[in-house]
Structure formats: C-alpha cells, structure tokens
ZAMARGU-4260 file (C-alpha; in steps of 0.2 Angstrom, whole numbers, plus 5000, padded with zeros to 4 digits):
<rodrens>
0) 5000/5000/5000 | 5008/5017/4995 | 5007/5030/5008 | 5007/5048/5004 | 5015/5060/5016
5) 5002/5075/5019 | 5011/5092/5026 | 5000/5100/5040 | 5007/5118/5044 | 5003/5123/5063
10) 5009/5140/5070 | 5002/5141/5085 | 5006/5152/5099 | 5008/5161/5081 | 5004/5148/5067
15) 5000/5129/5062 | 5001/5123/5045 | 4996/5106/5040 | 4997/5099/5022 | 4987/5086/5012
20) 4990/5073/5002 | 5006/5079/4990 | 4995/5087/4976 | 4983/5095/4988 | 4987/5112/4998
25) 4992/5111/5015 | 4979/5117/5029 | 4987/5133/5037 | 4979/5143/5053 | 4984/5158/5059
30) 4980/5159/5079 | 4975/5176/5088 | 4961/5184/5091 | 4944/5185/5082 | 4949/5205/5074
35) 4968/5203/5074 | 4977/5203/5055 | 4979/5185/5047 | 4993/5181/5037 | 4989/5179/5019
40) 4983/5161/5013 | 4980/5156/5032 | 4963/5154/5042 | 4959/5162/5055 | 4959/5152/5072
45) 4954/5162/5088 | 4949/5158/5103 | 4932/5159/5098 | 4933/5143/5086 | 4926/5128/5093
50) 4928/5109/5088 | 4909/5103/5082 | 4901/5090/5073 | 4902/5103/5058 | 4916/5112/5060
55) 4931/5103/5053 | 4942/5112/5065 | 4942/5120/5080 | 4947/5121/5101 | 4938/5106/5110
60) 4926/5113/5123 | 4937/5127/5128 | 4951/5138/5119 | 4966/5148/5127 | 4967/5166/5129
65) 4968/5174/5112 | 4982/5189/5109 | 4985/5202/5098 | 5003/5213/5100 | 5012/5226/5089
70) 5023/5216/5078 | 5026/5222/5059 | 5022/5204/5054 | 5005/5197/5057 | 5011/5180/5058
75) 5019/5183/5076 | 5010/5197/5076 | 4993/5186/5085 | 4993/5171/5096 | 4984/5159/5110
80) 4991/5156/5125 | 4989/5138/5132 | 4995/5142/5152 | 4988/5120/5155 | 4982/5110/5142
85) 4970/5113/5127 | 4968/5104/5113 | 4964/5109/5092 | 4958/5097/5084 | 4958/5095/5064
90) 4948/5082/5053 | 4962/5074/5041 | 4959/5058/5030 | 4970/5044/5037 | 4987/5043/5034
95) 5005/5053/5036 | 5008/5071/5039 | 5021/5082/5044 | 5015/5098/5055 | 5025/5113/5053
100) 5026/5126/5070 | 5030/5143/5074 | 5029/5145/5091 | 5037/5159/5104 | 5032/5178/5109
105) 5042/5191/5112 | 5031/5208/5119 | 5039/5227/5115 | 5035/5244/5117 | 5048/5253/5128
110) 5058/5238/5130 | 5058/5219/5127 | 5050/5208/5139 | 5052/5188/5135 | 5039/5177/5144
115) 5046/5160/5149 | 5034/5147/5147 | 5040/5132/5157 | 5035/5118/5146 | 5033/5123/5127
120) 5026/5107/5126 | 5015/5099/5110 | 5009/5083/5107 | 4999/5076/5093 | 4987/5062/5095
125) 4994/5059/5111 | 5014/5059/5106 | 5026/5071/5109 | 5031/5086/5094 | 5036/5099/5105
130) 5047/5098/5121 | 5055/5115/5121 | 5054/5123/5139 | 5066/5125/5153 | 5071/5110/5160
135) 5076/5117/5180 | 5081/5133/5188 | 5100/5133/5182 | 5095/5134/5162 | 5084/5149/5166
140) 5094/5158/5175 | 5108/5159/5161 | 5109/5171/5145 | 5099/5159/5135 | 5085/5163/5148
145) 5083/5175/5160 | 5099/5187/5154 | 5095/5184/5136 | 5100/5199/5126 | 5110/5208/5141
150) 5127/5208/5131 | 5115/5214/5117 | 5117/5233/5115 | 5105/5245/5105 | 5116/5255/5090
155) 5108/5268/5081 | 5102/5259/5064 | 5099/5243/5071 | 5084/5233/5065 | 5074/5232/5082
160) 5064/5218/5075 | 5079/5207/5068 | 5090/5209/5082 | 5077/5209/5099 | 5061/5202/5093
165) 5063/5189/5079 | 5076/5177/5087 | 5062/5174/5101 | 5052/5163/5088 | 5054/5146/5087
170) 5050/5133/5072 | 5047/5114/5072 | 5042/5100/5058 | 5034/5085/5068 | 5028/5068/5059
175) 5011/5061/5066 | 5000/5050/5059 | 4979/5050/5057 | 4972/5032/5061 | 4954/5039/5066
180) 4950/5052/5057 | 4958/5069/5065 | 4971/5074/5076 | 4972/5080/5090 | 4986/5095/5095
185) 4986/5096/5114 | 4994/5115/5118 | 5003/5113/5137 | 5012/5129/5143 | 5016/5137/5124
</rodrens>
C-alpha cells in the first residue's frame, strides 16, 4: 500500500500549518484573536473557534486566551496562550503528515519583555512534537533565559525587530499519523 506524506502547517502560539496529500494544499491557521490581522493564505483560528460536529476544525470545549501585539508581521503578530492543556483538533483523512510550528512571543514597546513558558510542550494524537521549555532553575537563569539579550546593546540603525524580537520565535516539523480520522494538538504551557 503506498502511503502519501500529507504536510500540516501549525503556527500556534503564532501559526500551524498542515498539508494534504502531495498534490493538495496544506491546511494553514493563523491563531490570535477573532479582529487581529491573518497572514495571507492562512485561516483564522481564535479563541472563539470551537471543535463541532460541523466544523472541521476547531478548540475542543474550551480555547486559550487569544492575543493580539504590535509586531510588523502578522504572523507573530497574534497568538493563543495555552498556560495548562487545550487541545485543536483538525479532521484529516487517514494517513501521514508532517506539521509545521511557529511557536514563541516576544512583547515590546519601551523595552523587550520575553515570557518563559515552562514547558513549550506539544503533542499530537497523544505523542510528543514539542518539548522545548526549561528543563530546571539553572537553564533559566543563564543568557539563554533569563539574561538573554544583556550583552546585546542598541546601535543607532539597528533593526529592532531582527535583532530583539525575531530570534524569540521558534519553528518545528513534527511527523504524526491520522488512524481515526483527525488529530488532536494538545497545547501545554506554549
């Protein structure tokens, strides 16, 4: 039997993207907020979108909180924010997929403020894609975390975004599987 490998493009905490079957175009969502800016060629995922009998995507029973922040790119511009668990869930055909994820936040306005999420954790159907939070207090209190960008001084000329805001983002390509039907992203701490 020939399987076909699906690409599913997620950015969540920012975007998600998934993608069908080779020929097909891939499923891309944009998170934020139901008025926020969506990146071109994604759908809009807010916390407003519920997972129902009709709906072929969507939060099951409750969403995160929804976000929208000054960024010059819409893409990170908007986001949820899963603090415990919370599931998307997305009606697929059966078979192989690859899920793309931008995930991070970096808040400015007189100055950069980097929330540290402790986990950074997503799974799909119930295996792990995303293990990228602080594992104890001595990784976050180093420059990675917690004196991140304090060798980092402001030149005039600088590009503000490039240098203090972009490198907070993260991406990630995860293989998973549909057996059932749909799957299931389960958001802890990202």
């Amino acid at each position: 039997m020939k399987q076909h490998t699906k690409f599913f493009i997620a950015v969540l905490a920012s975007s998600l993207a998934i993608a069908p079957a080779i020929s097909a175009a891939p499923l891309k969502f944009d998170f934020g907020t139901e008025t926020s800016a969506v990146f071109p060629g994604f759908t809009r995922v807010s916390d407003k979108t519920i997972s129902s009998a009709d709906a072929s995507f969507g939060f099951v029973k409750t969403a995160p909180k929804a976000y929208d922040e000054l960024r010059p790119n819409p893409l990170e511009g908007d986001f949820v924010y899963s603090k415990g668990k919370s599931t998307f869930r997305v009606t697929l055909p059966n078979g192989q997929y690859k899920a793309w994820f931008l995930y991070g936040n970096s808040r400015y306005g007189q100055r950069v403020l980097v929330p540290f999420p402790m986990k950074y954790q997503i799974d799909i159907n119930g295996k792990n894609a995303v293990d990228d939070g602080i594992k104890d207090w001595q990784e976050f209190y180093t420059e990675k975390y917690f004196f991140r960008g304090y060798s980092y001084i402001y030149h005039a000329g600088d590009d503000f975004y490039a240098k203090y805001v972009a490198p907070n983002f993260k991406q990630k390509i995860a293989s998973f599987e549909v057996t059932n039907g749909y799957a299931d992203f389960t958001l802890n701490d990202i």
